[in-house]
PyMOL Python script that loads the backbone (N, CA, C, O; Angstrom):
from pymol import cmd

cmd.read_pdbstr("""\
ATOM      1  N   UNK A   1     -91.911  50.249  27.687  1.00  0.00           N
ATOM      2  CA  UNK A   1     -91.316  49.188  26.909  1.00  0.00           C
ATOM      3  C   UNK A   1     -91.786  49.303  25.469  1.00  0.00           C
ATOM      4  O   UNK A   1     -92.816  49.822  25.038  1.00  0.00           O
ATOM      5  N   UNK A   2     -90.961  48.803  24.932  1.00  0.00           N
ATOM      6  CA  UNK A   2     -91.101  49.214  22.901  1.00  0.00           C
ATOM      7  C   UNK A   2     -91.661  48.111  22.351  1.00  0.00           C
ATOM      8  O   UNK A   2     -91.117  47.042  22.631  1.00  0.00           O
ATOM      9  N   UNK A   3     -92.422  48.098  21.780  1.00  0.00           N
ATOM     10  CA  UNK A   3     -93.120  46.842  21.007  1.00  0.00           C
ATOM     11  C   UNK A   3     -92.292  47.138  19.580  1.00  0.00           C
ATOM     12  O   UNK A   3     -92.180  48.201  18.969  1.00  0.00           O
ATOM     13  N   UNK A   4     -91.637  45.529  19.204  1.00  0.00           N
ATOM     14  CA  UNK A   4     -90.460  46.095  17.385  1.00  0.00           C
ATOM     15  C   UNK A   4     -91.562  44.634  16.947  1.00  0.00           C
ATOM     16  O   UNK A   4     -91.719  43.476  17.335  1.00  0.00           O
ATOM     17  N   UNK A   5     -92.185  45.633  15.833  1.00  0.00           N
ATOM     18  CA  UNK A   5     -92.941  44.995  14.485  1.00  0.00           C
ATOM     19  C   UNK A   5     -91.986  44.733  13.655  1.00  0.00           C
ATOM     20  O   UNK A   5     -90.855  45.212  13.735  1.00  0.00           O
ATOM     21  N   UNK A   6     -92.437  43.833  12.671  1.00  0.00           N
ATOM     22  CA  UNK A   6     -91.800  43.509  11.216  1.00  0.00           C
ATOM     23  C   UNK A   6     -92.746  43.179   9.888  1.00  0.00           C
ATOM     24  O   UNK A   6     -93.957  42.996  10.016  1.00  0.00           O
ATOM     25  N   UNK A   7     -92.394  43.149   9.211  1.00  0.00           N
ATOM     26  CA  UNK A   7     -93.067  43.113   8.212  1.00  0.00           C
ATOM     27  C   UNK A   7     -92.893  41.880   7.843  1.00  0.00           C
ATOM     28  O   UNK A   7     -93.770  41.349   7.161  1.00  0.00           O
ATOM     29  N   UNK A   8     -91.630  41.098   8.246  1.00  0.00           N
ATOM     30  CA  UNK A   8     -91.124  40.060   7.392  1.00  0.00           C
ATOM     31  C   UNK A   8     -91.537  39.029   8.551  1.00  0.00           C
ATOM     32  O   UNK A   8     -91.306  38.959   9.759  1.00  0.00           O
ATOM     33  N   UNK A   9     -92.569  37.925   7.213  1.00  0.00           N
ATOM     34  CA  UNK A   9     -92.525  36.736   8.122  1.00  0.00           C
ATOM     35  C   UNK A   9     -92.670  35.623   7.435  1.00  0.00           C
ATOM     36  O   UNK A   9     -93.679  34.958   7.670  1.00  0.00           O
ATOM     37  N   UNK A  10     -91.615  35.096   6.320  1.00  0.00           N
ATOM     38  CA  UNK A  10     -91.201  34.398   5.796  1.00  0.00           C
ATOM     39  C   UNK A  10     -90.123  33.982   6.023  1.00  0.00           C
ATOM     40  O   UNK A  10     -89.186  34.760   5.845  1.00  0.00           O
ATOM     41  N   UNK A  11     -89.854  32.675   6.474  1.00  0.00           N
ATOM     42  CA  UNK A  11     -88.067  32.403   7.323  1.00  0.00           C
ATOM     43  C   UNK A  11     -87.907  31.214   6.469  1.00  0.00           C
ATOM     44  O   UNK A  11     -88.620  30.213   6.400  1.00  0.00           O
ATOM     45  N   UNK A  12     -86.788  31.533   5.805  1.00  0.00           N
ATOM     46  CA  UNK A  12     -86.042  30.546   4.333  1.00  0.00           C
ATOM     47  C   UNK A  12     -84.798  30.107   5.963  1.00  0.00           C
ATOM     48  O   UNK A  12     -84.176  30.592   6.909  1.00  0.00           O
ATOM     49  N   UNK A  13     -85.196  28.704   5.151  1.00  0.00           N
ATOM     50  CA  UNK A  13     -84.670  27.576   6.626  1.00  0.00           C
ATOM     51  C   UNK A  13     -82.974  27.255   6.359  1.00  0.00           C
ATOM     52  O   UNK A  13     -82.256  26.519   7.035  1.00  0.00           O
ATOM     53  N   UNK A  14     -82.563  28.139   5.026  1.00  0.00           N
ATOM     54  CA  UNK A  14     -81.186  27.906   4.534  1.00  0.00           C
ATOM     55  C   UNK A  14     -80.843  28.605   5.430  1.00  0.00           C
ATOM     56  O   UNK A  14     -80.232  28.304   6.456  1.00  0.00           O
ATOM     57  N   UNK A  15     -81.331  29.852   4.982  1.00  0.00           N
ATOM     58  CA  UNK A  15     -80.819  30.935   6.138  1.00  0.00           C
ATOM     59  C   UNK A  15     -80.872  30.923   7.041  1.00  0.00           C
ATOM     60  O   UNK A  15     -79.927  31.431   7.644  1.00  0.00           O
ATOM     61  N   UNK A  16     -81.858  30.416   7.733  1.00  0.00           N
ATOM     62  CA  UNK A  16     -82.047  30.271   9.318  1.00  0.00           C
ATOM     63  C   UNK A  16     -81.159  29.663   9.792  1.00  0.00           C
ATOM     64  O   UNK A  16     -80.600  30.184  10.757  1.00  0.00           O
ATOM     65  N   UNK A  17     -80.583  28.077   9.217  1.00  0.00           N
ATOM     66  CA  UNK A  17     -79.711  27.257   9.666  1.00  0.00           C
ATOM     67  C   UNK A  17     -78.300  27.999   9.596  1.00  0.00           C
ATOM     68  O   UNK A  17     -77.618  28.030  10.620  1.00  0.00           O
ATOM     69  N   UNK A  18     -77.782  28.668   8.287  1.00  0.00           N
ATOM     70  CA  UNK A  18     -76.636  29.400   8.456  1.00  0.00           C
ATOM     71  C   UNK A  18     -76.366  30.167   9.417  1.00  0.00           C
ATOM     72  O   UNK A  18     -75.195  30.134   9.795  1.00  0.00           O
ATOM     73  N   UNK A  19     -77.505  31.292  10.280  1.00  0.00           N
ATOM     74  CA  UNK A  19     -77.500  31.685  11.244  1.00  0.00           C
ATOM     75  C   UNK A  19     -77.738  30.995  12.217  1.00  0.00           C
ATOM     76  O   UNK A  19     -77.383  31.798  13.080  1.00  0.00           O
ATOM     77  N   UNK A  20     -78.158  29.876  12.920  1.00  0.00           N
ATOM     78  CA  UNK A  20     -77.660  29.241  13.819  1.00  0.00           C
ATOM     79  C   UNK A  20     -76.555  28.856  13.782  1.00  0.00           C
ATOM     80  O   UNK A  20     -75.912  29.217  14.767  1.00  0.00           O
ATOM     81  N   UNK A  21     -75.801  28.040  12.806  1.00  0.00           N
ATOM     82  CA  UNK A  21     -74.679  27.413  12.446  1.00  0.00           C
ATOM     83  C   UNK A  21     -73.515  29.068  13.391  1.00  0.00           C
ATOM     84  O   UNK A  21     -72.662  28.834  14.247  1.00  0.00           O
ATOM     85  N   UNK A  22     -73.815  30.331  12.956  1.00  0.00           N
ATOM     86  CA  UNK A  22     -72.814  31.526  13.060  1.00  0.00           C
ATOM     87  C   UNK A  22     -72.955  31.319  14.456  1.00  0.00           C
ATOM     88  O   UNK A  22     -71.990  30.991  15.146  1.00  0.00           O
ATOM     89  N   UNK A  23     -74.096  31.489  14.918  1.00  0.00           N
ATOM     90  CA  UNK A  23     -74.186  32.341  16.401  1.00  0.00           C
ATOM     91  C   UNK A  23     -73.972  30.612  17.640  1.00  0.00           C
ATOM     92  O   UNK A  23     -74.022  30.572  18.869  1.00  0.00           O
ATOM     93  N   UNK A  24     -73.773  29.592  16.764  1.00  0.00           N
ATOM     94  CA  UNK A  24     -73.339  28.741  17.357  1.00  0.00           C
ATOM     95  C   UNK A  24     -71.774  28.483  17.607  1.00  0.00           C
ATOM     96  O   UNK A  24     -71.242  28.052  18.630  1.00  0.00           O
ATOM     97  N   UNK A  25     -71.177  28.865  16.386  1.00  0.00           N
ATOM     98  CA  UNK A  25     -69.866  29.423  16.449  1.00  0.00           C
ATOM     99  C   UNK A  25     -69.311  30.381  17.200  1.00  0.00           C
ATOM    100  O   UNK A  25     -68.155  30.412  17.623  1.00  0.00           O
ATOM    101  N   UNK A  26     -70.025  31.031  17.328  1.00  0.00           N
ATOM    102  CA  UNK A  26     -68.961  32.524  17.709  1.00  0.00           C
ATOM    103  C   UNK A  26     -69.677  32.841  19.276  1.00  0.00           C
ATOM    104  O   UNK A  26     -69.046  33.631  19.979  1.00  0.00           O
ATOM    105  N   UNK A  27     -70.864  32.304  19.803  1.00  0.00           N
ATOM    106  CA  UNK A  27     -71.457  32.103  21.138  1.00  0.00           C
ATOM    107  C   UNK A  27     -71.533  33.652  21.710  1.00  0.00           C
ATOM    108  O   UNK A  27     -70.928  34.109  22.680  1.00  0.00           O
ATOM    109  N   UNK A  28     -72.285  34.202  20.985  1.00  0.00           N
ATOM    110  CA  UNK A  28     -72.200  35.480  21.427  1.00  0.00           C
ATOM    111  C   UNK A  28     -72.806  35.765  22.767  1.00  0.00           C
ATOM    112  O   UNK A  28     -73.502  34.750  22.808  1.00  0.00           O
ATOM    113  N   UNK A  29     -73.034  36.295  23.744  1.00  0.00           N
ATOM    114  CA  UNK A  29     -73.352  36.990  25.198  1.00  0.00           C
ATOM    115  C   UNK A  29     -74.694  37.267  24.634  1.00  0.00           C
ATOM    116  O   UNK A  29     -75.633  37.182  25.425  1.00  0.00           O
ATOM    117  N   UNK A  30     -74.954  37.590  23.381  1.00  0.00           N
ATOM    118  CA  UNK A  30     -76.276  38.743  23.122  1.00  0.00           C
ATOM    119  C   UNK A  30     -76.045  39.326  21.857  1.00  0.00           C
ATOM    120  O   UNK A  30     -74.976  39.880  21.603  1.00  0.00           O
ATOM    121  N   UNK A  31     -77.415  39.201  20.657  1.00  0.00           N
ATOM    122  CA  UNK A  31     -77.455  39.663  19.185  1.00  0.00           C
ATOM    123  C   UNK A  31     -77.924  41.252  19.879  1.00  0.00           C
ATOM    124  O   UNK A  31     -78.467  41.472  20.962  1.00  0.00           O
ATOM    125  N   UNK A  32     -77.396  42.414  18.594  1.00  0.00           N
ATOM    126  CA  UNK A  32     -77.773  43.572  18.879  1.00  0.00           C
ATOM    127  C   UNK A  32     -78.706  43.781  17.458  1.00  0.00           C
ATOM    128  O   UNK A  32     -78.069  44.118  16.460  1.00  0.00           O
ATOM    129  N   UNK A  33     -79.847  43.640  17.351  1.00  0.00           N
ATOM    130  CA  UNK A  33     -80.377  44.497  16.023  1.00  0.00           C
ATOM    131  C   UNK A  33     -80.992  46.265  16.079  1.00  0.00           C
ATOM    132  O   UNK A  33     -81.616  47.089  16.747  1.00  0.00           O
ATOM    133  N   UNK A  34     -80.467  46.091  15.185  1.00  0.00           N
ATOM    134  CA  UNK A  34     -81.379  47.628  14.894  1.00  0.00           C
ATOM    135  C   UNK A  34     -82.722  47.986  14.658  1.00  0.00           C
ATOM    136  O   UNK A  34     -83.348  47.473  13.730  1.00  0.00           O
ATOM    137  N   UNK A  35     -83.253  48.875  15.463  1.00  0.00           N
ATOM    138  CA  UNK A  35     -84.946  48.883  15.274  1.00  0.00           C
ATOM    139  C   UNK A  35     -85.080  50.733  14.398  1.00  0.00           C
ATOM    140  O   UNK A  35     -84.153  51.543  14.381  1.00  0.00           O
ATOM    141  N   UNK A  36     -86.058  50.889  13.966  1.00  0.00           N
ATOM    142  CA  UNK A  36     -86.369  52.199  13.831  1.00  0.00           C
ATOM    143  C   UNK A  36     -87.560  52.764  14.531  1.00  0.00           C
ATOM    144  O   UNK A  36     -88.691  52.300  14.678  1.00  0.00           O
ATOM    145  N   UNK A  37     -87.203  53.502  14.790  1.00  0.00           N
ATOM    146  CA  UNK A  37     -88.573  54.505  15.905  1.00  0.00           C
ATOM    147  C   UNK A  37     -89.501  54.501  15.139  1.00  0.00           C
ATOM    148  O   UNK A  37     -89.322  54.512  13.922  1.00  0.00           O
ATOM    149  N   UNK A  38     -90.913  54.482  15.800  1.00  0.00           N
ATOM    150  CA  UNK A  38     -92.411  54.192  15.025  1.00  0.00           C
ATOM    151  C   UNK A  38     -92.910  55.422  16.221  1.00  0.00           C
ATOM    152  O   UNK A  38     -93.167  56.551  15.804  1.00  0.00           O
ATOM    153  N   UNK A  39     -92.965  55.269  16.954  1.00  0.00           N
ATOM    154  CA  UNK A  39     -93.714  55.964  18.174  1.00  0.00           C
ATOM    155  C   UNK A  39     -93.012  56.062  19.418  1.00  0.00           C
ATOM    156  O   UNK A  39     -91.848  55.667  19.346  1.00  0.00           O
ATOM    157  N   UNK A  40     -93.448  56.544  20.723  1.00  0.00           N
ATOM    158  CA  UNK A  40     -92.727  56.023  22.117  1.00  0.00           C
ATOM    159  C   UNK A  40     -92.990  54.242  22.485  1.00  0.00           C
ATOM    160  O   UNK A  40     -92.229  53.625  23.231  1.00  0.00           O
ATOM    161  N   UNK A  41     -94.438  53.486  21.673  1.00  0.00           N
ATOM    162  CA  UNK A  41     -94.625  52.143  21.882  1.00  0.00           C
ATOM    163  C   UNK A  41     -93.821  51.522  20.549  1.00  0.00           C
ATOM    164  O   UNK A  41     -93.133  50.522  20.755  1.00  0.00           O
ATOM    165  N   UNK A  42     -93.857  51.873  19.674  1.00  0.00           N
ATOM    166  CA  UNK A  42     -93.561  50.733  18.554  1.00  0.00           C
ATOM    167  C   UNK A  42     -92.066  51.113  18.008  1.00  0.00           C
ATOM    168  O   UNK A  42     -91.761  52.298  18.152  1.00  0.00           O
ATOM    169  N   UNK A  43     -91.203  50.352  17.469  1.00  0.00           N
ATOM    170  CA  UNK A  43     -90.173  50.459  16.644  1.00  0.00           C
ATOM    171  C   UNK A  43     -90.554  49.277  15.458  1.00  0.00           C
ATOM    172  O   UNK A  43     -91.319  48.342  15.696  1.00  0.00           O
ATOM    173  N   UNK A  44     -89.912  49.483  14.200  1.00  0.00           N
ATOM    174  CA  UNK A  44     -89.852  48.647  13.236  1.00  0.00           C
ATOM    175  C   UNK A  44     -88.298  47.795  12.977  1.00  0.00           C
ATOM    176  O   UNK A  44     -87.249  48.421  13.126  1.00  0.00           O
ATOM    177  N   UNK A  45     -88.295  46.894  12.735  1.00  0.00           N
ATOM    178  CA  UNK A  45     -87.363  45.644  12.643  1.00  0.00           C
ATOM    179  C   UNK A  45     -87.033  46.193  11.197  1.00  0.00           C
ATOM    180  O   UNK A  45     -88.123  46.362  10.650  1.00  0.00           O
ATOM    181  N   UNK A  46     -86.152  46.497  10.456  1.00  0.00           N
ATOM    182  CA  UNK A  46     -86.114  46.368   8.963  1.00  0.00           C
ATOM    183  C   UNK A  46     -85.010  45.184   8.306  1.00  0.00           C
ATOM    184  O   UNK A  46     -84.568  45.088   7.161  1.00  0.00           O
ATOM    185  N   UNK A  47     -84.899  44.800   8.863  1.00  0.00           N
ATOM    186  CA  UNK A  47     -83.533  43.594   8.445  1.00  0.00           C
ATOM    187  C   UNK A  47     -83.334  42.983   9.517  1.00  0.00           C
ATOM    188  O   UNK A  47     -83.467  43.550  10.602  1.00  0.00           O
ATOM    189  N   UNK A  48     -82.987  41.740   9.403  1.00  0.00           N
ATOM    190  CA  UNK A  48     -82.537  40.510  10.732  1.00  0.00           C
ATOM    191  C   UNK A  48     -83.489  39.687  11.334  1.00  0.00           C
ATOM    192  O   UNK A  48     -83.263  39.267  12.469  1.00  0.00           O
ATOM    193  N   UNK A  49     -84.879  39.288  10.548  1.00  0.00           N
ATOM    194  CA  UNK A  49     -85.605  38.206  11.061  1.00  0.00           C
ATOM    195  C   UNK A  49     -85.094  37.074  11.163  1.00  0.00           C
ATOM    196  O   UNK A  49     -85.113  36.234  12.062  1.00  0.00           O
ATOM    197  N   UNK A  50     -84.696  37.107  10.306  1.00  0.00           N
ATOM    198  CA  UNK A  50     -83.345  35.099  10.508  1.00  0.00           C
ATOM    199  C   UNK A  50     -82.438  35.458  11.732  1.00  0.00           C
ATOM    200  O   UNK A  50     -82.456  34.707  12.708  1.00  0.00           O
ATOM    201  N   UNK A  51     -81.914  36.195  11.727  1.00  0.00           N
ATOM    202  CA  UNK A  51     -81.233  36.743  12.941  1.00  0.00           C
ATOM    203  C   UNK A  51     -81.841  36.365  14.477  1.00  0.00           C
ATOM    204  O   UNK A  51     -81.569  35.686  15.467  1.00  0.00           O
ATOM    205  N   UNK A  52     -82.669  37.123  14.053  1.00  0.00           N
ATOM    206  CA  UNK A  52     -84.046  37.614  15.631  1.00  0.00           C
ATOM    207  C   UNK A  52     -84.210  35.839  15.472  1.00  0.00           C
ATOM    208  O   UNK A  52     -83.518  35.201  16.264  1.00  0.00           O
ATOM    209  N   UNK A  53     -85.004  35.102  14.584  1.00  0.00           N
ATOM    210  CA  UNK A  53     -85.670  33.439  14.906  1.00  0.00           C
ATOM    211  C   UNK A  53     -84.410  33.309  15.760  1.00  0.00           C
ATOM    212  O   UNK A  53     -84.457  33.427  16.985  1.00  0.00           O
ATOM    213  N   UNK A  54     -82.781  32.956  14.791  1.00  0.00           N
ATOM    214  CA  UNK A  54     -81.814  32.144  14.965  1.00  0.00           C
ATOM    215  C   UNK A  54     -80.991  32.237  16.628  1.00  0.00           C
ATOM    216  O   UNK A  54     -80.215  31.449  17.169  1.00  0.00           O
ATOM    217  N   UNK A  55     -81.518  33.448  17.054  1.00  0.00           N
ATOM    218  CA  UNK A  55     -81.262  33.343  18.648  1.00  0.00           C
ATOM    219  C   UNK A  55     -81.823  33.151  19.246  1.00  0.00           C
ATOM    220  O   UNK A  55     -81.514  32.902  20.411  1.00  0.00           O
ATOM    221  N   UNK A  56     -83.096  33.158  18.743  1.00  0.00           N
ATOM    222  CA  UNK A  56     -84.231  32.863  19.668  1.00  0.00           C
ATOM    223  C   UNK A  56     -84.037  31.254  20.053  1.00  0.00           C
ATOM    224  O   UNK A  56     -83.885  30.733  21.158  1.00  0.00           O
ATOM    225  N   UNK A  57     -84.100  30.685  18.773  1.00  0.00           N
ATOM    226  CA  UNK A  57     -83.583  28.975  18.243  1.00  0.00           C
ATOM    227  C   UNK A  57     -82.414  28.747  19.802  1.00  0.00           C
ATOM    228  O   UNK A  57     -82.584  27.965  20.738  1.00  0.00           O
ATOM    229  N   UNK A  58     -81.557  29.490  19.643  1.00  0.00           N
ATOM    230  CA  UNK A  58     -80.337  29.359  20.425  1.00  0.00           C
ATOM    231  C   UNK A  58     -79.962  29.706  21.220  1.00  0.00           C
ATOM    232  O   UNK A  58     -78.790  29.596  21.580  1.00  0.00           O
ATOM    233  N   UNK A  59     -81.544  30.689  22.215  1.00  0.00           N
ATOM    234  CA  UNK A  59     -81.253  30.613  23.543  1.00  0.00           C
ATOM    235  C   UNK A  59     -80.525  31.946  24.419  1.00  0.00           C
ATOM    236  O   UNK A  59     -80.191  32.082  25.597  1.00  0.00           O
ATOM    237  N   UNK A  60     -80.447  33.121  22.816  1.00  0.00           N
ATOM    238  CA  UNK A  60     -79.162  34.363  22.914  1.00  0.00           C
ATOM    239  C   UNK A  60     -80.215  35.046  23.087  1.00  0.00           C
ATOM    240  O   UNK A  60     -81.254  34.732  22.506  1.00  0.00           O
ATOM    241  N   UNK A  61     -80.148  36.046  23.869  1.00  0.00           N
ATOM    242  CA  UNK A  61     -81.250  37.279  24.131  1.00  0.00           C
ATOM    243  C   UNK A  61     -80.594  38.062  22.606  1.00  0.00           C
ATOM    244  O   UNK A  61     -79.649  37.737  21.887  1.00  0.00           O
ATOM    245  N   UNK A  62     -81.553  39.184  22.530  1.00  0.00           N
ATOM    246  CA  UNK A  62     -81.662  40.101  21.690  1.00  0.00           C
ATOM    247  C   UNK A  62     -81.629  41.589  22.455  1.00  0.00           C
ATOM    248  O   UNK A  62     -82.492  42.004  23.228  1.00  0.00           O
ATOM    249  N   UNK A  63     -80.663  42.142  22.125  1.00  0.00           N
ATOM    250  CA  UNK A  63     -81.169  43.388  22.490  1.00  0.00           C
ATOM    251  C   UNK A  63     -81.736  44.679  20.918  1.00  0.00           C
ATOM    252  O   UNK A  63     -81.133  45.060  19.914  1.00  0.00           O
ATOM    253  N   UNK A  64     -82.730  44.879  21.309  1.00  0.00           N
ATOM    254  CA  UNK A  64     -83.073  46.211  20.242  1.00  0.00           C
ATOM    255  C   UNK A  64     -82.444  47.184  20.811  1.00  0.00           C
ATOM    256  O   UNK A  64     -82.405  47.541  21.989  1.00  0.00           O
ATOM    257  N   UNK A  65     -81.734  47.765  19.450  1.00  0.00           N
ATOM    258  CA  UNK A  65     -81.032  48.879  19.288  1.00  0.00           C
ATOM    259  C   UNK A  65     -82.083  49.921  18.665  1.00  0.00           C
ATOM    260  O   UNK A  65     -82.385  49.509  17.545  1.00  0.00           O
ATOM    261  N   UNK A  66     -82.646  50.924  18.919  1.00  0.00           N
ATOM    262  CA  UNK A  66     -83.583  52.633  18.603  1.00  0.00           C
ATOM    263  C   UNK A  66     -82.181  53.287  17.659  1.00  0.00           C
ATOM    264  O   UNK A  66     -81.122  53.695  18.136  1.00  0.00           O
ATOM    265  N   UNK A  67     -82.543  53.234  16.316  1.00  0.00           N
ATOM    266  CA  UNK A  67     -81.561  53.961  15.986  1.00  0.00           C
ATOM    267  C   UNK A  67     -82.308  54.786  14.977  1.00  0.00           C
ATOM    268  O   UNK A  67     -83.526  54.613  15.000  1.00  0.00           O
ATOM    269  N   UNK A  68     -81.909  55.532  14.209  1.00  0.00           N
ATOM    270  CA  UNK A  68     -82.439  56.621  13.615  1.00  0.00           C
ATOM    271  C   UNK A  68     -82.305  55.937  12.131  1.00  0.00           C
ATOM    272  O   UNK A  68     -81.384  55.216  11.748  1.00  0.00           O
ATOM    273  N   UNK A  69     -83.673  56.426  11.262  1.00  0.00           N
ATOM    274  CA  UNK A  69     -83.959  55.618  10.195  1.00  0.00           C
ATOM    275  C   UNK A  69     -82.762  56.504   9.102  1.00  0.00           C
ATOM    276  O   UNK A  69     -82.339  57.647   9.276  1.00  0.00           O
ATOM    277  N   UNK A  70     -82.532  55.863   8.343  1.00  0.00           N
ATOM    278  CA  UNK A  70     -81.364  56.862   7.533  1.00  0.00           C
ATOM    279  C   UNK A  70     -81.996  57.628   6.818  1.00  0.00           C
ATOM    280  O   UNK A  70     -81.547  58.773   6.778  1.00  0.00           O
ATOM    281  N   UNK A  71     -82.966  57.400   6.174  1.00  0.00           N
ATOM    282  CA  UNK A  71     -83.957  58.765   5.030  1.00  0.00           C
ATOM    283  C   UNK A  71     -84.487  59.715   6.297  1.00  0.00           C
ATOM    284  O   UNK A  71     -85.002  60.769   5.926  1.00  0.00           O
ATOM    285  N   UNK A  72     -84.430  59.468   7.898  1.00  0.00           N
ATOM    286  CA  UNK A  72     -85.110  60.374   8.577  1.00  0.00           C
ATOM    287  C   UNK A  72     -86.553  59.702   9.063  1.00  0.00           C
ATOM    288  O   UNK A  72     -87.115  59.929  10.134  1.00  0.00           O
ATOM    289  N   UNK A  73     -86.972  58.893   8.090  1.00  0.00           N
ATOM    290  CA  UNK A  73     -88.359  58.616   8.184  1.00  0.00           C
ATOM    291  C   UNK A  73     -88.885  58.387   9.782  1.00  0.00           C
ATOM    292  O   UNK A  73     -88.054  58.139  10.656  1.00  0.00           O
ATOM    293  N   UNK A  74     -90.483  58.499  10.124  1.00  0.00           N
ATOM    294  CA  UNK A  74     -91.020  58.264  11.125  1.00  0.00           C
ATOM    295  C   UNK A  74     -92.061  58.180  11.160  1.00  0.00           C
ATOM    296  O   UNK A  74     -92.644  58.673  10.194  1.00  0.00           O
ATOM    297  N   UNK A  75     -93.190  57.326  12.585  1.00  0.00           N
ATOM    298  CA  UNK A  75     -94.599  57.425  12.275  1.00  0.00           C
ATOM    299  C   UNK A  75     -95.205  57.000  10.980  1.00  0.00           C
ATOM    300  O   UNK A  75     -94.274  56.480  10.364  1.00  0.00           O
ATOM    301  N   UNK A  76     -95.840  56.972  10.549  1.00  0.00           N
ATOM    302  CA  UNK A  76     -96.663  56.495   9.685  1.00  0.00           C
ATOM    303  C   UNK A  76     -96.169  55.841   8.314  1.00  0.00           C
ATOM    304  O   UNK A  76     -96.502  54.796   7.754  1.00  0.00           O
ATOM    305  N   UNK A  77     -94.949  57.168   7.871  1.00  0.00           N
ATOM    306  CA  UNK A  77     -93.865  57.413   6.809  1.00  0.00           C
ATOM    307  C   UNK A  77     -93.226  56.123   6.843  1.00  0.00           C
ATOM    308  O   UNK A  77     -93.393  55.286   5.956  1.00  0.00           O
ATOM    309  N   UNK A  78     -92.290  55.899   8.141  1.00  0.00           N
ATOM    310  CA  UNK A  78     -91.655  54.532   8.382  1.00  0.00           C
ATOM    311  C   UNK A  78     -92.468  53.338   8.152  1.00  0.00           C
ATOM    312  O   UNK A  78     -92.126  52.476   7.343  1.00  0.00           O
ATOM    313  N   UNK A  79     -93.528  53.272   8.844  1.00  0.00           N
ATOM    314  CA  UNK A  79     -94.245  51.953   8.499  1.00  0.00           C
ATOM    315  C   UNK A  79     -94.359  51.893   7.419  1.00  0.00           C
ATOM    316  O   UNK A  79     -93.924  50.807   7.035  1.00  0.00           O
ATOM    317  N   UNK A  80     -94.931  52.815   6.186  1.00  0.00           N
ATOM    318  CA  UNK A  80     -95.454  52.094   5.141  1.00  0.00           C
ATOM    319  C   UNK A  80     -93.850  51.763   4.105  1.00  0.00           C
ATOM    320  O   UNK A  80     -93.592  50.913   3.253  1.00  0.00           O
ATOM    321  N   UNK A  81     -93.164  52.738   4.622  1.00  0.00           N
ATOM    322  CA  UNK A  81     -92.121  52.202   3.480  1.00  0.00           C
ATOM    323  C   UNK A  81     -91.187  50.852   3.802  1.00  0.00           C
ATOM    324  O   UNK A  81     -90.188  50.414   3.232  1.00  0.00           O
ATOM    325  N   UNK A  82     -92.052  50.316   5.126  1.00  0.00           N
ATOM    326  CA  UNK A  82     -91.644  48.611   5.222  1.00  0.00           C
ATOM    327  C   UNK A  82     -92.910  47.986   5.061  1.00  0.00           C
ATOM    328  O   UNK A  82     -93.414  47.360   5.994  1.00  0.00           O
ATOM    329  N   UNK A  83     -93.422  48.094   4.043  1.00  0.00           N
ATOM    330  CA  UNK A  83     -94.955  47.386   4.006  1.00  0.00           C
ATOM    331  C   UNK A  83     -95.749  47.649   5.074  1.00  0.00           C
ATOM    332  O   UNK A  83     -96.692  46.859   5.023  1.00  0.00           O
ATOM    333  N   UNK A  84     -95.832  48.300   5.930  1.00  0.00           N
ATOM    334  CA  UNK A  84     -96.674  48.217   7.480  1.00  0.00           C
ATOM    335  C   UNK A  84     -97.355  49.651   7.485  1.00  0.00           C
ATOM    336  O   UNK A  84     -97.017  50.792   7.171  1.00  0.00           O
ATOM    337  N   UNK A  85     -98.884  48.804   8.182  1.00  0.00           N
ATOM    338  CA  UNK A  85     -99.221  50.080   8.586  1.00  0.00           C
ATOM    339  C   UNK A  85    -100.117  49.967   9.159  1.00  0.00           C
ATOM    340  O   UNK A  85    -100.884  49.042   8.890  1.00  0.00           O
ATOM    341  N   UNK A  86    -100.483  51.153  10.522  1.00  0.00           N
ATOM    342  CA  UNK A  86    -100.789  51.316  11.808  1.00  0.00           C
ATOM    343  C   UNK A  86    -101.994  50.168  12.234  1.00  0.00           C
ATOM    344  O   UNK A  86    -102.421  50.116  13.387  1.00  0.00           O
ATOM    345  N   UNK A  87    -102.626  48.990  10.833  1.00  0.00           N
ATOM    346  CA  UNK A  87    -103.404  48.225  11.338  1.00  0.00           C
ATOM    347  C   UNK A  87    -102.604  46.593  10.935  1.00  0.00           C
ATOM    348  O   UNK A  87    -103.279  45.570  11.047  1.00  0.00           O
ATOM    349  N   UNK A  88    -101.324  46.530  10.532  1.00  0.00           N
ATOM    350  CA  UNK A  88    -101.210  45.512   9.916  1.00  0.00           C
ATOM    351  C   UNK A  88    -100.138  45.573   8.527  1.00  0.00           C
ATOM    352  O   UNK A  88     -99.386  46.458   8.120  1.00  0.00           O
ATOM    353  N   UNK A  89    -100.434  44.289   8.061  1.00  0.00           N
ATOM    354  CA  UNK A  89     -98.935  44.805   6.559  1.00  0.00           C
ATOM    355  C   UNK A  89     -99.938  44.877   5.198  1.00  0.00           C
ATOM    356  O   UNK A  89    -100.961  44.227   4.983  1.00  0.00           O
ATOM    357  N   UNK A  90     -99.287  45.889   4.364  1.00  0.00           N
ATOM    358  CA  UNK A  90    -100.214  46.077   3.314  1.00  0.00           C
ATOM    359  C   UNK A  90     -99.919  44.790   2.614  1.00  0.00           C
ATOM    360  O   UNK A  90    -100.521  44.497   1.582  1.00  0.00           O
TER     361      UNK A  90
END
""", "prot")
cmd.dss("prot")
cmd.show_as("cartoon", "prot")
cmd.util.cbc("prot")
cmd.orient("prot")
């Protein structure tokens, strides 16, 4: 099983509410975000923490999506160029 870190943990409550407000609308089955590979344990979250809270808020599973970082990046490379790294966020 994949442990998905983030860097981001500041949740602006405009946004949060707009994303409940969506995924209350449209009642999705299940949010898909995108993770990037860190290791065989870790992936990184790079976008969609309001997302990830706002289903959580609402009860929608999440599935992580492993998709391939677009510069290629990995391991160590990936973390730091989302603020993160192998002990924490810089």
């Amino acid at each position: 099983m994949t442990t998905v870190i983030s860097s981001q943990r500041y949740i602006d409550n405009d946004i949060l509410n707009a994303k409940i407000a969506q995924i209350e609308a449209e009642k999705p089955e299940a949010v898909t975000l995108n993770v990037y590979a860190y290791n065989d344990e870790f992936a990184v979250l790079p976008d969609g923490h309001h997302t990830y809270e706002a289903a959580m808020q609402c009860d929608v599973p999440v599935i992580f999506e492993i998709v391939n970082h677009p510069e290629g990046l990995t391991g160590e490379t990936c973390l730091s160029s989302h603020g993160l790294t192998a002990t924490g966020t810089t």
